[in-house]
N, C-alpha and C positions, 0 to 999 in steps of 0.2 A: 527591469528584470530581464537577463538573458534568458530565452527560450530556449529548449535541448533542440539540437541542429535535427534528430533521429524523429521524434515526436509533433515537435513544435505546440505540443501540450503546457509542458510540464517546465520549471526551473532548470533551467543547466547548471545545477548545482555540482558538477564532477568537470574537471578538464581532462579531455580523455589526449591523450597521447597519442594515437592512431589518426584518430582524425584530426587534431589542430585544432577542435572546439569545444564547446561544453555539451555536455548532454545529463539528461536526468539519472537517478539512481536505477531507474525502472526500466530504463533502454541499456544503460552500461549490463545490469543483470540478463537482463532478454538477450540481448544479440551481442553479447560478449563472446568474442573466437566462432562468431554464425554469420550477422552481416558487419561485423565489425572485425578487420584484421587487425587482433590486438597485440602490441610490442609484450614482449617475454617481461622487461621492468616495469612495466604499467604494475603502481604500487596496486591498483583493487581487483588486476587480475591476480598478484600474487598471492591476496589477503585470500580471494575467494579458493584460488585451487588451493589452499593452507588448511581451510575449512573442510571443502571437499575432502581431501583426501583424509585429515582428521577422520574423518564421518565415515567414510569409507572404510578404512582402517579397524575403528570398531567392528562394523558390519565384517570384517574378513577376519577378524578373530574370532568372534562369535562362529563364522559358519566352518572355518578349520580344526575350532575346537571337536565340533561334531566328526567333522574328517579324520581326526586323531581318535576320535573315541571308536568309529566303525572300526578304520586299520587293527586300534588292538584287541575289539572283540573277534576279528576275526584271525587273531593270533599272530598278527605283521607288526610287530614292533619294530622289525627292521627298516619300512619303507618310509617312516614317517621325517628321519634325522635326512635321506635325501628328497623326499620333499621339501627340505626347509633349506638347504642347499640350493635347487634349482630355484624355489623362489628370491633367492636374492642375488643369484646372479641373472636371475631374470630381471629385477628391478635395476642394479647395474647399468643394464643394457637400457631400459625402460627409460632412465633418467638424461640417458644422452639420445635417444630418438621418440620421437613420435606412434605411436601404437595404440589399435584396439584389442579388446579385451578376444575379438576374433582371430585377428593374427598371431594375438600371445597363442592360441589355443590351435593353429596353423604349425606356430613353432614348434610346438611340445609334439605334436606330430610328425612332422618332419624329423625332431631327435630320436621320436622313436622307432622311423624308420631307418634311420642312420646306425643304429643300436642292432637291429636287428638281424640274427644269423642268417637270415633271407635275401639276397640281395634282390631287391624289383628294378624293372626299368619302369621310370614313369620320369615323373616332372622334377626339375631340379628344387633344392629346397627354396623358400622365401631367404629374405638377407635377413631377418631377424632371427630364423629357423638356423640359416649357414652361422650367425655369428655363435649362436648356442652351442650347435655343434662342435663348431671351433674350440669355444672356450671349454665342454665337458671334455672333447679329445685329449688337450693337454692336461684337466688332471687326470684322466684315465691312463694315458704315457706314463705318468709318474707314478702312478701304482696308488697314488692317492685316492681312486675311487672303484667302484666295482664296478662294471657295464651293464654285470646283468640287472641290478639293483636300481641303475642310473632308469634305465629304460623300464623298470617296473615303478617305477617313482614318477617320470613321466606319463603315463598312461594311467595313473592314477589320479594326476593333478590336470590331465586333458578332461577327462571322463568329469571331474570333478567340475572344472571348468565347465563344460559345455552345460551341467545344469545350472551353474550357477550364475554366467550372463546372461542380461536380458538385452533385448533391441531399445528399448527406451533408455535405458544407462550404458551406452556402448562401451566405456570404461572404465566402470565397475571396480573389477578388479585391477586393471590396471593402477586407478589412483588409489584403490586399497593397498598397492604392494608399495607403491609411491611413499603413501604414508608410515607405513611401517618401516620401510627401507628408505628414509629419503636421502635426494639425490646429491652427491656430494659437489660442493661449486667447482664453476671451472677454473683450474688452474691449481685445485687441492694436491694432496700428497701426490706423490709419482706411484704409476701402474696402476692397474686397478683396482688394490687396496683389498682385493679379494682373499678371505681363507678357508679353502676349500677342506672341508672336512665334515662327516657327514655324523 
């Protein structure tokens, strides 16, 4: 019997792809993307973040349902169709880079200071904060979006954010938006297959 290279307990019942050897089920789940740098096609990282973000997904519908039902008790009907805009071009962007559910929650700040009739000097935005920007600029150029709407949509999906990650799931939401919006392969349709409409 091969022993897991990680352990040296257990069966190396799995061939892990990162490392060149076998390791158990119980070390692949432990130190998967922690002391193990695991390849993006390792078939049980894909299974597991499939699961996750499954799991996740629920969990972000259940607690957006709540977020939709405060908005229209408090008579905002309007803010909720661009919430649901910026979440998926948030995921968009999510699915070609790396991010915690902190930085999404960075970004949505950074928009909303970009949004805002105030101009501050302070710190330039993060690059996941600059590409949101970016992509809400052009449809706001086109008439396609309202700014002020955009940026009250923002600051309600920040505020909403910040209670709703924790430091023990750093990305929470992230792979919730994951799941709901997953990420298109690469090399799928041309452009970003986005349709911004709120």
């Amino acid at each position: 019997m091969v022993r897991c290279v990680l352990c040296s307990d257990r069966a190396g019942d799995r061939a892990c792809p990162a490392l060149g050897q076998r390791i158990c089920s119980q070390c692949c789940g432990t130190h998967r993307r922690k002391r193990v740098r695991c390849i993006p096609s390792c078939t049980y990282l894909v299974t597991a973040e499939r699961h996750i973000r499954e799991r996740r997904a629920n969990e972000l519908v259940a607690a957006w349902a709540a977020l939709q039902r405060e908005l229209a008790a408090r008579g905002d009907t309007e803010t909720w169709p661009y919430v649901e805009v910026l979440a998926e071009l948030l995921a968009a962007m999510l699915g070609r880079h790396e991010a915690e559910d902190a930085e999404v929650a960075v970004a949505l700040a950074d928009l909303d200071q970009a949004l805002s009739p105030i101009s501050l000097v302070g710190s330039s935005p993060t690059v996941l904060g600059r590409a949101l920007i970016e992509t809400i600029g052009a449809a706001l150029q086109s008439g396609r979006l309202s700014a002020p709407k955009v940026r009250r949509a923002a600051q309600e999906l920040h505020t909403w954010l910040e209670a709703y990650r924790t430091t023990d799931a750093p990305r929470r939401f992230v792979d919730g938006l994951l799941g709901l919006f997953p990420p298109r392969p690469e090399g799928g349709q041309g452009g970003s297959g986005l349709i911004v409409r709120p």
